[in-house]
N, C-alpha and C positions, 0 to 999 in steps of 0.2 A: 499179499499180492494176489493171490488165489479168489481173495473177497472181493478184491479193487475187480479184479477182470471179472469175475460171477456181477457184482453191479452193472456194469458198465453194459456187460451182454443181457442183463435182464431190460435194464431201457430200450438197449436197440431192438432185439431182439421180440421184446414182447410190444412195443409202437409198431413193427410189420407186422405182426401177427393177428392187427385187427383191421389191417385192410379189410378184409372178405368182410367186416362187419356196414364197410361206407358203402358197397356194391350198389342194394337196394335204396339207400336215401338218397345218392345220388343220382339215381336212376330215376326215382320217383320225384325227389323235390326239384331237383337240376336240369331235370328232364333228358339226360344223355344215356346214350345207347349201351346199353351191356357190356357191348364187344370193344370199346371203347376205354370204357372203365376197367375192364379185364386187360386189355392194352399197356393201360401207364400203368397196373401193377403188377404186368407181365414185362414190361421194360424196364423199370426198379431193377430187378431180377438180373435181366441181361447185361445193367450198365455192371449194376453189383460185380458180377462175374467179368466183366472187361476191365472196370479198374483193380480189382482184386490185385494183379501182381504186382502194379504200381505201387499201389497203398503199402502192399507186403516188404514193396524193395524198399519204399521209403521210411519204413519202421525198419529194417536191419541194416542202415545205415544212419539215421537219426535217432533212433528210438520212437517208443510207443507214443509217446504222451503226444507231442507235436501233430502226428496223426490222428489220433484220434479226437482233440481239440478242433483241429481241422473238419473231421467229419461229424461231430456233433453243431458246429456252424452251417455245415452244407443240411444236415439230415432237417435239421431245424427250419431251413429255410425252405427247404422244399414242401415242409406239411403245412406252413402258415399261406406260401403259393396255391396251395391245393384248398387250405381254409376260403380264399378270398376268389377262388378261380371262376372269371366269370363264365369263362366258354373249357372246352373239353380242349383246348390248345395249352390252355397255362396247366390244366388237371397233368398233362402227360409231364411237363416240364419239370413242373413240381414235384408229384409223385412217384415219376417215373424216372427222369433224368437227377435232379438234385439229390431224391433221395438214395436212389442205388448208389451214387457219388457217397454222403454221408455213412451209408450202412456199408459199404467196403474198408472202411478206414473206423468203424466200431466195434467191429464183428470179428468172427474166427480167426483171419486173416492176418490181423494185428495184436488181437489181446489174448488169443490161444496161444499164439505160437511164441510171445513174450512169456508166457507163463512155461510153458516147453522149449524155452532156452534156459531156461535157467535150472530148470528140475535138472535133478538126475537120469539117467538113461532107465533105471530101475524102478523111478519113482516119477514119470514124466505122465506115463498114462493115466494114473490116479490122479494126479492133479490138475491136469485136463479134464479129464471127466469129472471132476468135482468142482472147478470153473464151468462148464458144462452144464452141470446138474444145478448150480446155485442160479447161471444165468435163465433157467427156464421160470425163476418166481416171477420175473415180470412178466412170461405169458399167462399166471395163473393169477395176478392181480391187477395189471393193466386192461386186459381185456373185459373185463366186467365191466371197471372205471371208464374205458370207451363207451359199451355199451351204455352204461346211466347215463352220460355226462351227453351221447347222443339223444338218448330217448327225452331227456328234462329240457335241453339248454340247444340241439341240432347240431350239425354234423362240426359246422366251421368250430365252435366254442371247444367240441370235443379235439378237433384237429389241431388248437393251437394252448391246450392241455397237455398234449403229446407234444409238442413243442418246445415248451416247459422241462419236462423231463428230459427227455434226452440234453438240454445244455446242463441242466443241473448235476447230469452224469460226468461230465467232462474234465473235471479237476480231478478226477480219480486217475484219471491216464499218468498222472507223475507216477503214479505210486507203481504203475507196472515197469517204470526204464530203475526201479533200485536192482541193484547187480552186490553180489557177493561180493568180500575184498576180494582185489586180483591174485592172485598167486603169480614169484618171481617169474618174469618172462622165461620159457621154454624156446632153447636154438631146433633148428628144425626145418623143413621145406614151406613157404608163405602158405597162406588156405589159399585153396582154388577160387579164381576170379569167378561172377557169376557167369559171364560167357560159356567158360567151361564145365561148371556142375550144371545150367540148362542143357549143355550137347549131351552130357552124359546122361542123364536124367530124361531126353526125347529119344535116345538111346535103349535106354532099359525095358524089356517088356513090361515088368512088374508094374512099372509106374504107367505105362501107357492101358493096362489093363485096368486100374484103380482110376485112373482119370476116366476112362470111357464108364465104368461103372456106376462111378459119381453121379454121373448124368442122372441115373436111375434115380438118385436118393431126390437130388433137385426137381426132379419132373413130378415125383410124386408127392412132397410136400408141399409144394407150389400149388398144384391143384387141389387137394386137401385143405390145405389151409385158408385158399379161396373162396373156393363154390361147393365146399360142405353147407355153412347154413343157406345158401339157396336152395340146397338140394332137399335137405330137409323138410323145407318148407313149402316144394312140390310133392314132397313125400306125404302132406299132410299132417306133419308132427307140428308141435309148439315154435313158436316164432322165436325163443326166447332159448330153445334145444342148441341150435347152434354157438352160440356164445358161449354158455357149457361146457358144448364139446371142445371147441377149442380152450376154454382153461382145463378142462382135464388132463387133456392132451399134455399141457404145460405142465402141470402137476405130476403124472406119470412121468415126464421125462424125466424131471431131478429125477426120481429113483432109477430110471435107465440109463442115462448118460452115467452117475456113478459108475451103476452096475459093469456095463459096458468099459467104462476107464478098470473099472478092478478088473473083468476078464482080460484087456488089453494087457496088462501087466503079467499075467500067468499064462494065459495060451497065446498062440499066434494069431497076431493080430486079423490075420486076411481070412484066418477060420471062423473066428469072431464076425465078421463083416458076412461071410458069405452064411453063414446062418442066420444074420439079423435081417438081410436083404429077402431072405426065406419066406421067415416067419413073417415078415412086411406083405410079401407079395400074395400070401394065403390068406391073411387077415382081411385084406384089400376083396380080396374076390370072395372071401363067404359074405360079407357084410354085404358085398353089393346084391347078391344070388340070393339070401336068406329074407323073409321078412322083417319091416323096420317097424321099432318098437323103442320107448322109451330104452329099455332093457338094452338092445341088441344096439344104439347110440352110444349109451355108456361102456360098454363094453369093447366096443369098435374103437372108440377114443381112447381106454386106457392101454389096448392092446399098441395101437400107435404108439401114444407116447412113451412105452417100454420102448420102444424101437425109431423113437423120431429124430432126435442128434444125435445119437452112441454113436453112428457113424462119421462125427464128428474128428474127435478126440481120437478116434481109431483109424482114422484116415490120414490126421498130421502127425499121429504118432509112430506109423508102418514109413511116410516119409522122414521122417528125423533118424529112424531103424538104419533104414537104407543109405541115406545122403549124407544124416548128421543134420547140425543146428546152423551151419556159419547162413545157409541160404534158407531155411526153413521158410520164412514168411512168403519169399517170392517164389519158391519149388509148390507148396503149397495154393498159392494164387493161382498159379497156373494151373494146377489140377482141380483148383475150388471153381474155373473160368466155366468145365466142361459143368459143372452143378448149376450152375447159375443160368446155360441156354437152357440144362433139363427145366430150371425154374421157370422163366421164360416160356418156353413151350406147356407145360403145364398148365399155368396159368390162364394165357393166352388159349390156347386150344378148345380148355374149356369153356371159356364164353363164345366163340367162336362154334363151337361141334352143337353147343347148345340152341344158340341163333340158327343156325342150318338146320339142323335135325328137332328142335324143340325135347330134346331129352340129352341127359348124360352118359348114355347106356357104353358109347362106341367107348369115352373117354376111359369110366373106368374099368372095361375091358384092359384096356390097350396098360392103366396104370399097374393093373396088377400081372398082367405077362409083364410087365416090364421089371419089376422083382426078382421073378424066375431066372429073369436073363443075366440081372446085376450077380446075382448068388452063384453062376452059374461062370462068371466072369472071375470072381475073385479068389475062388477054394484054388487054382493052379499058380496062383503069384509068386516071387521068390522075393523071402524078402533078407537073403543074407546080404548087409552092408558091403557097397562099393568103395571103392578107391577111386577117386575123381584126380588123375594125373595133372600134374600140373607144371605148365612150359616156362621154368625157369631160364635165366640168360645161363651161358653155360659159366663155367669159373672159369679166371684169369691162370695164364700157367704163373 
């Protein structure tokens, strides 16, 4: 199960992770605006996080597989949209609307949190994180295979390669709705309806602190993972640095995402978070401050990807801690909603601040105080397990 979900999130997972790579050829060969482009894969982002709780509710009451077959149809349809988009109207639609539709019903949302219903409460973080850590091989393989598959054959041929893949991921979702034998039904009070663990759960400081947090993680990958290689390549470095960077990234992260699932498991989770959120927001501001260099590229990226999903796995893990599994996907959603504007804005911003100002300077200012603040948010959380009451009819005398 663990493998079926590490698949399934290296498709999705690593097909967005080479947007930042279409920026310039569709700029140049398509002839559309920056800001634009930065647009539909700043809206991706945003739909991502608006359907997120949808998608979450409809896997913890249908199961995984159904969703995620669903959204490997959408995510599919949106890059072959974006393959054949003649004007910057179908690129958003595509890009931006289908596939944030597809990658909500592929991603954490659904194939994490199937993989953390079923673990043990002792053994849930590690195998998160190791779902986690497996699904970062397709940003360390996919994104090269974009890159060539652009550079020989152009963008469209590359984009409906990506296409490919994510349906061929698809038949793996059965493999996440298998469930242990049942054990004798236990008499006892029903689980709380969803109505009720949401009140309690917008209720709770802990989870309103982690969700505002979140924002942090979204806004700074988002940006990162976009207008890294442009930036590079105002830097003056190699055209060819950026694609690198980002499979390094990818590659570092298996071994952080584990990591990060194994501390999840021994220390408290929000102590975990708010030191990775730390060491993010420091890494972020020496690179940018320091001068760049083949060296200080590589460096920057593996230091990211030590720290680029662990916040993952350590996010649906401290919810599961707290609430339990019966709502996970859709408690979850809604806290994954607040990552997905950070995405959104991130993204966005950056082609934007760029266009305006003709540099990234404000942006990654602004990304790496924004670290300091997540880290700064989440070391006070409580994450001892609630009781979510629930309004039964009374008994008959």
């Amino acid at each position: 199960m663990v493998l079926a979900a590490a698949l399934i999130l290296s498709a999705a997972m690593g097909i967005r992770q080479t947007f930042g790579l279409f920026i310039g050829p569709f700029s140049f060969d398509r002839g559309l605006p920056v800001t634009l482009i930065a647009f539909a894969i700043a809206l991706h982002n945003l739909v991502w996080g608006f359907a997120q709780p949808f998608a979450g509710a409809a896997a913890d009451r249908y199961g995984a597989a159904p969703v995620v077959a669903f959204g490997a149809v959408a995510f599919a349809a949106g890059l072959v949209l974006a393959a054949v988009a003649p004007s910057g109207i179908m690129l958003v639609v595509g890009m931006g609307v289908l596939v944030g539709i597809g990658v909500s019903c592929t991603t954490f949302g659904v194939v994490l949190t199937a993989v953390g219903r079923v673990a043990s409460s002792e053994k849930r973080s590690m195998a998160m994180g190791l779902a986690s850590a497996g699904g970062s091989l397709g940003q360390v393989l996919i994104v090269p295979l974009a890159q060539v598959v652009t550079e020989t054959s152009g963008i469209a041929a590359s984009l409906l390669v990506l296409a490919l893949l994510v349906l061929a991921a698809a038949p793996l979702g059965i493999i996440l709705d298998r469930r242990e034998p049942s054990a004798a039904p236990v008499q006892g009070p029903p689980p709380p309806s969803l109505g009720e663990a949401l009140s309690q759960a917008c209720r709770h400081s802990g989870y309103r602190l982690l969700t505002i947090g979140f924002f942090t993680c979204g806004f700074q990958l988002a940006f990162i993972g976009t207008h890294l290689p442009g930036y590079l390549v105002l830097c003056h470095m190699p055209i060819g640095l950026g694609a690198t960077a980002l499979s390094l990234i990818g590659l570092f992260n298996m071994a952080g995402s584990w990591a990060c699932g194994w501390l999840g498991g021994r220390y408290r989770q929000q102590y975990v978070l708010g030191w990775l959120y730390l060491i993010r927001g420091v890494a972020i501001a020496a690179f940018f401050l320091l001068p760049k260099s083949s060296a200080s590229v590589v460096i920057f990226a593996a230091v990211m990807g030590l720290t680029w999903l662990g916040t993952v796995p350590l996010t649906s893990g401290l919810v599961a801690k707290v609430f339990g599994t019966r709502h996970l996907g859709t408690l979850f959603g809604v806290c994954f909603l607040s990552h997905q504007i950070g995405s959104f804005l991130g993204a966005w911003l950056g082609g934007f601040v760029f266009d305006v100002t003709g540099s990234y300077s404000l942006i990654w200012a602004a990304t790496a105080a924004a670290g300091l603040v997540a880290a700064a948010l989440h070391f006070p959380i409580n994450d001892r397990a609630v009781t979510i009451p629930v309004h039964s009819a009374p008994a008959r005398a």
